[in-house]
C-alpha positions in Angstrom: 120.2 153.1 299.1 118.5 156.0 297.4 121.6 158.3 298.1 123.4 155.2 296.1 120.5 155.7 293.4 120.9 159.2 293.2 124.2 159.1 292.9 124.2 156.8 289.8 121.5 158.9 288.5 123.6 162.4 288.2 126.2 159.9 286.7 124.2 158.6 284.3 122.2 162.1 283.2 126.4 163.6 283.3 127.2 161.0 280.4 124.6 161.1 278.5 125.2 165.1 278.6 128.4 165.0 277.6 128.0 162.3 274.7 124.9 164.7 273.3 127.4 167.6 273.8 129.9 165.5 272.1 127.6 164.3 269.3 126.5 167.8 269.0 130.1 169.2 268.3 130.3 166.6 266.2 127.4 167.7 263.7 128.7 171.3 263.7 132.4 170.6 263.0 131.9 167.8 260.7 129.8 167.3 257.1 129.2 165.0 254.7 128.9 166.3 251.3 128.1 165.0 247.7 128.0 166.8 244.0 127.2 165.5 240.9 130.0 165.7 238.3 129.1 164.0 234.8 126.5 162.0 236.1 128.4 160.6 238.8 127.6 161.0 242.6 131.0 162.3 244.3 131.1 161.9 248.1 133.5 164.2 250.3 133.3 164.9 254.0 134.6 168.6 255.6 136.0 168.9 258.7 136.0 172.3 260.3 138.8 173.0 263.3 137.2 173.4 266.6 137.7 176.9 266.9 136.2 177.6 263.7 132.9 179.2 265.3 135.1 181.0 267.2 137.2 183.3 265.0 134.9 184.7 262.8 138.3 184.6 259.5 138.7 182.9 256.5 140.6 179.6 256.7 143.5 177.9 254.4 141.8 174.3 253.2 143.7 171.5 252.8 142.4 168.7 250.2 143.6 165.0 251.7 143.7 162.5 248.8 143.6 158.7 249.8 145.3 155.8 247.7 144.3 153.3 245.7 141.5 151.0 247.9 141.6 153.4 250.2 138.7 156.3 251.3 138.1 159.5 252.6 136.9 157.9 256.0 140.4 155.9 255.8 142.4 158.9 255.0 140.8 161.1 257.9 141.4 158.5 260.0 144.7 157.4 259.5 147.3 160.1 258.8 146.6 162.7 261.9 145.4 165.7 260.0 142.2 166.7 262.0 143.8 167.2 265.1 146.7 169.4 263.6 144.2 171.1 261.4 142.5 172.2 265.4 145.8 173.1 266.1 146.5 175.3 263.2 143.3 176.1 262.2 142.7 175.0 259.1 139.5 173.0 257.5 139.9 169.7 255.9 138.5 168.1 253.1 138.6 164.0 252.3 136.5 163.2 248.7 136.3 159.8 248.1 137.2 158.4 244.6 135.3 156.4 242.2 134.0 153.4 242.6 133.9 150.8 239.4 130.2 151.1 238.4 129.3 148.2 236.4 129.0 145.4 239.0 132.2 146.4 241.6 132.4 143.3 243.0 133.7 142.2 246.4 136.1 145.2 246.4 134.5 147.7 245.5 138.4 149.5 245.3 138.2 153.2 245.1 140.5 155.3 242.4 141.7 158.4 241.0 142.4 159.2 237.2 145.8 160.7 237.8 146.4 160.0 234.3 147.7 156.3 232.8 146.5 155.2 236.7 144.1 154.2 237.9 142.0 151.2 237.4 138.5 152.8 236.5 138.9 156.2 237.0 141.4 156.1 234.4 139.7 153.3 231.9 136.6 155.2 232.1 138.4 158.9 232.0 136.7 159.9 235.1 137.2 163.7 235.4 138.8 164.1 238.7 140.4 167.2 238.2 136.4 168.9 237.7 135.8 167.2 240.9 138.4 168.8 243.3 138.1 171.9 241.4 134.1 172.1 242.1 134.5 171.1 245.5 136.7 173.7 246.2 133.8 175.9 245.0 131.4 174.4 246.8 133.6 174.6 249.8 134.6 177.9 249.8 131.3 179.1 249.2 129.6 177.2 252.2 132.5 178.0 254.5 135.2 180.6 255.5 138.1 179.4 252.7 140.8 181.5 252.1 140.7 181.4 248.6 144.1 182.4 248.5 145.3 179.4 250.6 144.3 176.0 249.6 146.3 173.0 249.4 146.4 169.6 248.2 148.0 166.4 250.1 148.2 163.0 248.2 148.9 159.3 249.0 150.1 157.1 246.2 147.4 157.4 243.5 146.4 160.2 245.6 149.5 162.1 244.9 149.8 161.1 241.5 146.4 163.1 241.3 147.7 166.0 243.4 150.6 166.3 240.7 147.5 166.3 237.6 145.4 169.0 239.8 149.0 171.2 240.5 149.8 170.7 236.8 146.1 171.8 235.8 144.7 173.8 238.8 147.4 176.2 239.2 145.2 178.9 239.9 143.3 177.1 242.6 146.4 175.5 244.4 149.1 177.6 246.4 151.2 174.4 246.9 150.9 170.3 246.8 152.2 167.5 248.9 152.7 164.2 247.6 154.0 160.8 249.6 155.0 157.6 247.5 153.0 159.3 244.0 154.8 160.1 240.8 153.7 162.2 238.3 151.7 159.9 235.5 149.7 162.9 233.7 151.1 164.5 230.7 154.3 166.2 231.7 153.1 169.3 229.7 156.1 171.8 228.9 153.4 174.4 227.1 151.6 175.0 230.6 152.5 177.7 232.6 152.0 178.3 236.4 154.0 177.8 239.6 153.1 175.7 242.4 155.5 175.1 245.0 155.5 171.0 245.6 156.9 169.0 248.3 157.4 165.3 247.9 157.8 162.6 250.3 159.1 158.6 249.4 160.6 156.0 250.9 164.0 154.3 249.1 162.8 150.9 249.7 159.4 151.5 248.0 158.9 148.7 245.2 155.0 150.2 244.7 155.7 152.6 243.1 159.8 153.0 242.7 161.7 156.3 243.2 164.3 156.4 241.5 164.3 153.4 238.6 160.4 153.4 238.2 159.0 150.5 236.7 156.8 148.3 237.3 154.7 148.4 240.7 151.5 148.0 242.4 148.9 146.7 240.5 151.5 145.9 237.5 151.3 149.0 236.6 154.4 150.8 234.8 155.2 153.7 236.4 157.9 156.0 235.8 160.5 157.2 237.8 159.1 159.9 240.4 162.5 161.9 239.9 161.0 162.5 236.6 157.7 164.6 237.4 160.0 166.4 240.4 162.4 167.3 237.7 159.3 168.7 235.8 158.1 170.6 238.1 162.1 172.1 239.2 161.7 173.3 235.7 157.8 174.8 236.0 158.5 176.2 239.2 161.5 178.1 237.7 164.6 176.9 240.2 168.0 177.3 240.5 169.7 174.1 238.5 171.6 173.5 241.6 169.4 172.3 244.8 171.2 172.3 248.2 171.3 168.6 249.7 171.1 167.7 253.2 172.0 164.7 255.4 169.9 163.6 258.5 169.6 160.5 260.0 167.8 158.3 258.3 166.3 160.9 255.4 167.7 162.9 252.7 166.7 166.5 252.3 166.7 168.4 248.3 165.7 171.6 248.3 165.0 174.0 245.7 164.9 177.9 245.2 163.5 180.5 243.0 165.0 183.8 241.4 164.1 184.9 244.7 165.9 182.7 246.7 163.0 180.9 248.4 162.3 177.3 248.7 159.6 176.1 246.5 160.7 172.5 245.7 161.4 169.9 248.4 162.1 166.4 247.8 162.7 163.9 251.2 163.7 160.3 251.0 164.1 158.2 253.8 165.8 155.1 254.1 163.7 153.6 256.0 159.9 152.7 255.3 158.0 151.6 251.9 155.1 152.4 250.0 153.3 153.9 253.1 152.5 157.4 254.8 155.7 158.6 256.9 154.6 158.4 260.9 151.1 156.9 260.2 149.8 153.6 261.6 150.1 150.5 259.0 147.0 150.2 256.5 146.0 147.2 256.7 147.6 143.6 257.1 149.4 143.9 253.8 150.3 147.4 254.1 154.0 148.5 253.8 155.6 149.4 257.1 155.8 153.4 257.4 159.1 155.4 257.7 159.5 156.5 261.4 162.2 159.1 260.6 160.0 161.7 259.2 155.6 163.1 260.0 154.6 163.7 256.6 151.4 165.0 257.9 153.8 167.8 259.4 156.2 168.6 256.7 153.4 168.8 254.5 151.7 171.6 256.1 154.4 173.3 257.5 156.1 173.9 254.0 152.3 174.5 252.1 151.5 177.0 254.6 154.4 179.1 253.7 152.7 179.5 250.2 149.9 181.7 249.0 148.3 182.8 245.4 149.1 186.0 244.7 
């Protein structure tokens, strides 16, 4: 009986060891941060690889942007990129948009001022584009950043922001990503500065439409997200011809420099809607995501190609 006891007892004391180890890597590898900005409380959390104590070398950081109703717990959760970032060795960052502030309601829905979307960051002209550029600040000062390497990754509104922050951050971003987003800031032909963009939407998308725009989620008018790639084809200074490839399931466009390199992407898949390529479905109303294509992949593997001069 007391050999039974013991046993249970080293057990016992092993789990506990490893859930205060666990708890303890936890702390070390994962922050949550706030900064004021106009008044407003901004919440973001960090999430460092696991060999980050390790290698004692700066780090590229990538900036993941949730969707409408969505949050930075939501979108660390739900589209894979903490365990490639321990892969690859890169540090995360998920900020949480604005919540409404005058009575939220039951909601509470969470939004980004891309522009002419959305909801109350863009009726109250919240300035999201000083938030990410502070917090890349106040990242890069607290950790090892490679300055020279930092990326942003959007879904829906989220990627309508990461088009705003590439259109007025270009000497803070080495590239973008954006899945089922179009460009709703001020398609600007007097600014000046290349970032290389990959974008990533579903054909059947009726959120936020591809190719006809219109109008989508949240009755919102949106227009055609051809129309912000074609922008940026221009800004980025490619060939007028792209090269097209055919896969199954997913169309690739691809477009060069002077140089000859790739800095535009576009993929479409045919399968899929309004939802992050390979991730789970969000929620019971969410679209059903394309299984053809890991955005979370393509997104990293073509922004890591990129860096500020």
């Amino acid at each position: 009986m007391k050999m039974i006891f013991s046993f249970f007892s080293v057990c016992i004391c092993l789990s506990l060891f490893s859930c205060e180890k666990k708890d303890d890597d936890s702390r070390r590898h994962r922050f949550t941060e706030q900064v004021m900005i106009d008044g407003l409380r901004r919440t973001y959390v960090v999430k460092l690889p696991r060999n980050y104590y390790e290698q004692d070398s700066a780090r590229a950081l990538v900036i993941g942007i949730h969707g409408t109703g969505g949050s930075a717990d939501q979108f660390e959760k739900a589209y894979g990129f903490n365990q490639l970032a321990s892969e690859k060795g890169f540090i995360m960052v998920y900020p949480d948009g604005v919540e409404k502030q005058d009575g939220a309601g039951i909601l509470r829905v969470r939004t980004w001022n891309a522009g002419t979307c959305c909801d109350y960051a863009m009726y109250t002209n919240v300035n999201d584009v000083k938030f990410i550029s502070t917090l890349i600040d106040e990242v890069s000062s607290r950790f090892l950043v490679n300055r020279k390497k930092v990326y942003v990754a959007g879904m829906s509104n989220g990627g309508m922001l990461a088009y705003r922050l590439a259109s007025e951050l270009p000497g803070k971003l080495a590239a973008a990503g954006i899945v089922s987003g179009t460009m709703v800031a001020p398609k600007d032909t007097t600014l000046k500065g290349v970032v290389p963009l990959i974008h990533i939407h579903a054909l059947p998308d009726q959120k936020v439409p591809v190719h006809a725009g219109g109008a989508g989620i949240g009755n919102y008018v949106f227009p055609p997200a051809v129309e912000g790639i074609n922008y940026w084809v221009k800004r980025n200074q490619c060939a007028t011809e792209p090269a097209v490839e055919q896969r199954q399931g997913y169309e690739i466009t691809s477009w060069k420099n002077a140089a000859g390199v790739v800095v535009m992407q576009r993929y479409l898949t045919q399968d899929g809607g309004h939802a992050w390529p390979s991730a789970p479905p969000q929620g019971r109303r969410g679209d059903t995501p394309s299984k053809v294509i890991n955005a979370t992949h393509l997104i990293w593997d073509f922004c890591d190609r990129f860096s500020l001069p």
